[in-house]
C-alpha atoms as a printed R data frame, in Angstrom:
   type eleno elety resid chain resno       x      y      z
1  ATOM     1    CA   UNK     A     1 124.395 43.048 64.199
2  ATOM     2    CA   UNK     A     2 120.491 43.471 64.598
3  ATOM     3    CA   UNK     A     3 118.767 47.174 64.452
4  ATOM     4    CA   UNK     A     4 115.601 47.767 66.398
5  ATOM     5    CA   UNK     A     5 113.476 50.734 66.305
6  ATOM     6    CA   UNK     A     6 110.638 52.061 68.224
7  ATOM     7    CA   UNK     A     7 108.534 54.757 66.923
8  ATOM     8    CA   UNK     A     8 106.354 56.945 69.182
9  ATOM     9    CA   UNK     A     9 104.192 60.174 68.580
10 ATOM    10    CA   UNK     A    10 106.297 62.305 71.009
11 ATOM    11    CA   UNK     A    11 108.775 64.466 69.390
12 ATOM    12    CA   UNK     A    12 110.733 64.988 73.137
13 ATOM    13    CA   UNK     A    13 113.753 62.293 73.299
14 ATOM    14    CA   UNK     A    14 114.731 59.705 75.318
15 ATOM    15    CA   UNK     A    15 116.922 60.989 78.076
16 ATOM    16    CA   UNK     A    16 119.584 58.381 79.392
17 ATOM    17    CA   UNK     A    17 119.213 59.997 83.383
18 ATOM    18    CA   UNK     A    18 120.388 58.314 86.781
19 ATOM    19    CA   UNK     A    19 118.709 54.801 87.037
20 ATOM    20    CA   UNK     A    20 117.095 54.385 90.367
21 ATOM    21    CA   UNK     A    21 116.260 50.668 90.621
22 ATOM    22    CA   UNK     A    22 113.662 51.191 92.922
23 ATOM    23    CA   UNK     A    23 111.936 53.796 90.882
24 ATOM    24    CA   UNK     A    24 108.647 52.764 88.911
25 ATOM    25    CA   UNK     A    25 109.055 53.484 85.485
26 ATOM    26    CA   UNK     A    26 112.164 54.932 83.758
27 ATOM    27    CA   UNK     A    27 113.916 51.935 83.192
28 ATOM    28    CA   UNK     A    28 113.912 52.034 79.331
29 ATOM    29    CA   UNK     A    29 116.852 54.061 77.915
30 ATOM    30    CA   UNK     A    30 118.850 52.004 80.790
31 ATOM    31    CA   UNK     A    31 118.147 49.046 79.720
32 ATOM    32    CA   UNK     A    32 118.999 50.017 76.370
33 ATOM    33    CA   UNK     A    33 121.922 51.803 77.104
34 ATOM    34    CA   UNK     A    34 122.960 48.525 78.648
35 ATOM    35    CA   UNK     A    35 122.377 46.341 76.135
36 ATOM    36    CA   UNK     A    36 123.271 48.172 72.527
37 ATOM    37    CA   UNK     A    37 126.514 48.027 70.904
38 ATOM    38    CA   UNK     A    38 124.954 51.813 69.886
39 ATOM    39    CA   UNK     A    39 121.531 53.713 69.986
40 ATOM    40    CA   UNK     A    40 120.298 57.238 69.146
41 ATOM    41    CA   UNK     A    41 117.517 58.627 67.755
42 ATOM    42    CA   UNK     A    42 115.849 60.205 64.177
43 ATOM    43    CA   UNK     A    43 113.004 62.572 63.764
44 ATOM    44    CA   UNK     A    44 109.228 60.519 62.144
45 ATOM    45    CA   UNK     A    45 106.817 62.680 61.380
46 ATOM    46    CA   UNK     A    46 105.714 64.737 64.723
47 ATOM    47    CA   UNK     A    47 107.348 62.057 67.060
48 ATOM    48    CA   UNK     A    48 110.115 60.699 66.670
49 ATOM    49    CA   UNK     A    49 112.505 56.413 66.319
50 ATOM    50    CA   UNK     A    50 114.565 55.111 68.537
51 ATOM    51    CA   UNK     A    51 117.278 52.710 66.861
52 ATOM    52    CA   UNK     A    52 119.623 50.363 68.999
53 ATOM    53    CA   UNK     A    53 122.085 47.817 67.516
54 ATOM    54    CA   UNK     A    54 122.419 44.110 69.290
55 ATOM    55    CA   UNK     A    55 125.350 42.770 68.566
56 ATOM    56    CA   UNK     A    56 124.460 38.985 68.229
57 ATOM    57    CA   UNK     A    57 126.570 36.097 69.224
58 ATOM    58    CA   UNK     A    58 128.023 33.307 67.415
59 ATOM    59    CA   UNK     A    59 125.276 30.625 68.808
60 ATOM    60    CA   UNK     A    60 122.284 33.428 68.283
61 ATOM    61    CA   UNK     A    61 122.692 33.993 64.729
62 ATOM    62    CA   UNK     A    62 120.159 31.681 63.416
63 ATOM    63    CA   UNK     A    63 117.531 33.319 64.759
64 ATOM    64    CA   UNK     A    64 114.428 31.016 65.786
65 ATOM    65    CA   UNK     A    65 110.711 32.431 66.269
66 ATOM    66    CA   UNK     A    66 109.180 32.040 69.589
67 ATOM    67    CA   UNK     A    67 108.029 28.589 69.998
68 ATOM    68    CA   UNK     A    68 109.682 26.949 67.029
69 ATOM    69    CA   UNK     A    69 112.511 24.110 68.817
70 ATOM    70    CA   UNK     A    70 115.805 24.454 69.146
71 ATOM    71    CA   UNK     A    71 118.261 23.277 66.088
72 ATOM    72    CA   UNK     A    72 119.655 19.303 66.878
């Protein structure tokens, strides 16, 4: 499992709403909501994290930096 979190100054949340792939913007939460096992959110100071967890697969769980070469 990998947790990432975004923190913003904006105490409103993230709304999860219709997705409109034509639509500019508002693609976020989707995307998110897509792609986490699980997400929410926590209060930070006057704004506020977003958490999601990835659940990794067997061949991505020797994470490599951008750039470095593959293993083998």
């Amino acid at each position: 499992m990998l947790r990432i979190a975004v923190t913003d100054r904006s105490p409103t949340p993230p709304r999860l709403g219709e997705h409109r792939a034509e639509s500019i913007g508002g693609h976020g939460v989707f995307i998110v909501d897509c792609l986490a096992q699980r997400w929410g959110t926590r209060p930070e100071g006057e704004g506020k994290t977003v958490w999601a967890d990835l659940t990794l697969s067997p061949q991505n769980r020797g994470l490599r930096r951008r750039g470095d070469a593959p293993p083998g």
